[in-house]
C-alpha positions in Angstrom: -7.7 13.9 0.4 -7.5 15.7 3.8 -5.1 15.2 6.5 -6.2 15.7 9.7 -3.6 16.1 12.7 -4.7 15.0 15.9 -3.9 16.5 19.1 -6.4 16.7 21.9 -8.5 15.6 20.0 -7.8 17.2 16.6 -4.8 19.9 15.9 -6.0 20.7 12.9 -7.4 19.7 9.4 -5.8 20.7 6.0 -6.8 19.9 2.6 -10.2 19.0 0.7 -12.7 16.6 2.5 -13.6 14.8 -0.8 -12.3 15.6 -4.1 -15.7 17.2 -5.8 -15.9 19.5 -2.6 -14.7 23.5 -3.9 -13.6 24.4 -0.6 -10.4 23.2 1.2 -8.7 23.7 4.6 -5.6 24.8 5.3 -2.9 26.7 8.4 -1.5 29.8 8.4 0.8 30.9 11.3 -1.1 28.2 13.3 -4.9 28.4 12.4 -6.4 26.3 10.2 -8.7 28.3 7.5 -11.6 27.0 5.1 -11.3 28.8 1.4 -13.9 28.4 -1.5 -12.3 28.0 -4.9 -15.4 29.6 -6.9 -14.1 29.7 -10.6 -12.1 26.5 -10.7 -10.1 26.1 -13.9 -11.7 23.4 -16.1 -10.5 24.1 -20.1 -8.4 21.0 -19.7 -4.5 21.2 -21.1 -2.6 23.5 -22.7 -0.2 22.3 -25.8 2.8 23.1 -23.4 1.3 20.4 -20.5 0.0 18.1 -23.5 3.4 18.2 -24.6 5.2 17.6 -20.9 2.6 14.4 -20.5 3.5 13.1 -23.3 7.5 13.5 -22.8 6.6 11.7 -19.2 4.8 8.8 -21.0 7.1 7.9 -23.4 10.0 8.4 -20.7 8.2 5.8 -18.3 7.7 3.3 -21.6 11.5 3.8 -22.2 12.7 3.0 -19.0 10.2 0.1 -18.7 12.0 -1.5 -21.9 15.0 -0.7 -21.1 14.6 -2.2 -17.4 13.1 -5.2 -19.1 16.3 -6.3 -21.5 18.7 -8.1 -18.6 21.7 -7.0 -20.8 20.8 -3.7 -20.0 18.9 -3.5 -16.7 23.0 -4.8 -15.8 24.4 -1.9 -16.9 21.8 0.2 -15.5 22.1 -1.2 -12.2 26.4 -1.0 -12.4 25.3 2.8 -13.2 23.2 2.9 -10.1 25.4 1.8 -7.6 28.1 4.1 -8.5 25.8 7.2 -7.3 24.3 8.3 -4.3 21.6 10.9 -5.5 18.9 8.6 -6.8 17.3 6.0 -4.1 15.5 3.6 -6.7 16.8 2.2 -9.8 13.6 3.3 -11.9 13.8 6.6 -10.5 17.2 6.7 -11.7 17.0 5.4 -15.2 14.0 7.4 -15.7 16.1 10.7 -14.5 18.8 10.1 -17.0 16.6 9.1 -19.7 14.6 12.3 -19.3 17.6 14.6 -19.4 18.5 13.1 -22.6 15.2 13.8 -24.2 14.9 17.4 -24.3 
């Protein structure tokens, strides 16, 4: 959706007004622009981003297991608090599990 910045009244809008609309606002050095998409990409996936969604999907069913056994979700969590990159604990599982499943 659009996000509109107010300032006396409005600064500026950027972004599409609804999501079947083609055309979309956005600011360059200060000026907010409309551009038309006209030829919108619609031949759905490649086997590369079928491939990618799939890795995601069965990442996020991994970590939901694996957050779901208590014996583990403990050791996840022991994991967790000894870094300082990651702010959730599913974010982190899921980063480590994805790494390993190249």
């Amino acid at each position: 959706m659009s996000k509109i910045t107010f300032e006396t009244p409005v600064k500026y809008v950027q972004g599409k007004l609804s999501k079947s609309d083609n055309s979309y606002f956005s600011v360059r050095n200060g000026k907010a622009c409309l551009t038309k998409c006209y030829n919108q990409y619609d031949g759905g996936n490649t086997e590369q981003q079928q491939a990618a969604r799939q890795r995601f999907a069965d990442v996020q069913r991994q970590v939901t297991a694996e957050l779901a056994d208590p014996v583990k979700r403990e050791e996840w969590e022991a994991l967790f608090a000894a870094q300082d990159k990651h702010h959730t604990l599913r974010g982190f599982v899921f980063a480590m599990l994805y790494s390993e499943s190249s």
